[in-house]
C-alpha positions in Angstrom: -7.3 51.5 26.6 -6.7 47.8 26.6 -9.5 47.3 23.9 -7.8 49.8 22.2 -4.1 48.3 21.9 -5.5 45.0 21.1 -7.2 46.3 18.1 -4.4 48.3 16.9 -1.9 44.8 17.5 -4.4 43.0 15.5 -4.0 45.6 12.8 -0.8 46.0 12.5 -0.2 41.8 12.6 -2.7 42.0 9.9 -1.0 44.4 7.6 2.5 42.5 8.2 1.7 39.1 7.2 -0.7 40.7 4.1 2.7 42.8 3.3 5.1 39.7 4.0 5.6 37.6 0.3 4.5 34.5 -0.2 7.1 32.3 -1.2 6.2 29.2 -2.9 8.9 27.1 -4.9 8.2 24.2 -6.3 10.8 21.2 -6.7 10.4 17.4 -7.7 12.5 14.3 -7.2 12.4 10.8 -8.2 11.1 7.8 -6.0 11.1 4.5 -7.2 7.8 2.4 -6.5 7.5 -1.5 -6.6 4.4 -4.0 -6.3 3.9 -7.7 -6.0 0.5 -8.6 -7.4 -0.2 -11.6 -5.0 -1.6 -14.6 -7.6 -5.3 -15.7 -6.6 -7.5 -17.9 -8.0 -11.5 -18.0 -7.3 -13.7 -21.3 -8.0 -17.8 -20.5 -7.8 -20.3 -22.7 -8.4 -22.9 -21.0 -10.6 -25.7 -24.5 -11.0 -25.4 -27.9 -9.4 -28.4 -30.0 -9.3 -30.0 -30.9 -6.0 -29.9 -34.8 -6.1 -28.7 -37.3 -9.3 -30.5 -40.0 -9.9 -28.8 -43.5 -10.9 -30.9 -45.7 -12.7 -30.4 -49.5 -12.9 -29.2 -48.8 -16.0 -26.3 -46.9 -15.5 -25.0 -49.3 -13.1 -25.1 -52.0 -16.0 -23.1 -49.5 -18.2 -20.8 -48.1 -15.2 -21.5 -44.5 -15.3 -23.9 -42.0 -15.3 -24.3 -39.0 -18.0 -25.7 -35.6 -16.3 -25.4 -33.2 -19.0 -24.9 -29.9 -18.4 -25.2 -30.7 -14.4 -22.9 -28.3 -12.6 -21.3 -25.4 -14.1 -18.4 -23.5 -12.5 -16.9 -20.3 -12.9 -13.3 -19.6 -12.2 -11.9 -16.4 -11.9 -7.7 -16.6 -11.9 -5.6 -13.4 -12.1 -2.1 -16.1 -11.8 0.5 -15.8 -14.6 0.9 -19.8 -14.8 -2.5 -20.3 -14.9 -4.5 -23.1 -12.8 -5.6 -26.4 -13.0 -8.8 -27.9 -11.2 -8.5 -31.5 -10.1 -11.7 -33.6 -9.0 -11.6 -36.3 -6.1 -14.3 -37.8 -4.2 -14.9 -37.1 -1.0 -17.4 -39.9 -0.3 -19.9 -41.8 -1.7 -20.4 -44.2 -4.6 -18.9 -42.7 -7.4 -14.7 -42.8 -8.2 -14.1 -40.5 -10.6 -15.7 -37.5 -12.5 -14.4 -36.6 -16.2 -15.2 -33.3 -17.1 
């Protein structure tokens, strides 16, 4: 008997939410959306040579040529741009000019 009413409550719940309509309504609105791209700049060095060697020579003429020594890549997504500036840390030489 319980088996029964179960079966015909499951039935008949069945058959009123197949009868029931869907309703589905569709609506839109407008949302304004706003983003600050955050400027970054990336400096990677792609070659450097292991050790330069100064010759006798180039401390007679005061500098040292190393051709094609170190090559950088920089990656900037900034609206102003960048700008790299070279000091030196330590060590014999004063200035590099690139």
């Amino acid at each position: 008997m319980m088996r029964t009413l179960r079966t015909i409550l499951l039935l008949t719940a069945t058959f009123v939410i197949a009868a029931a309509p869907a309703y589905a309504d569709s609506a839109s609105a407008t949302m304004a959306i706003s983003v600050q791209v955050i400027g970054r700049t990336l400096l990677t060095v792609g070659q450097q040579p292991a050790s330069v060697e100064v010759t006798q020579s180039d401390i007679q003429r005061g500098y040292i040529d190393v051709p094609a020594a170190v090559a950088f890549q920089v990656r900037s997504n900034a609206r102003d741009g960048y700008s790299l500036q070279f000091e030196p840390v330590s060590g014999p030489f004063a200035e590099a000019k690139v």
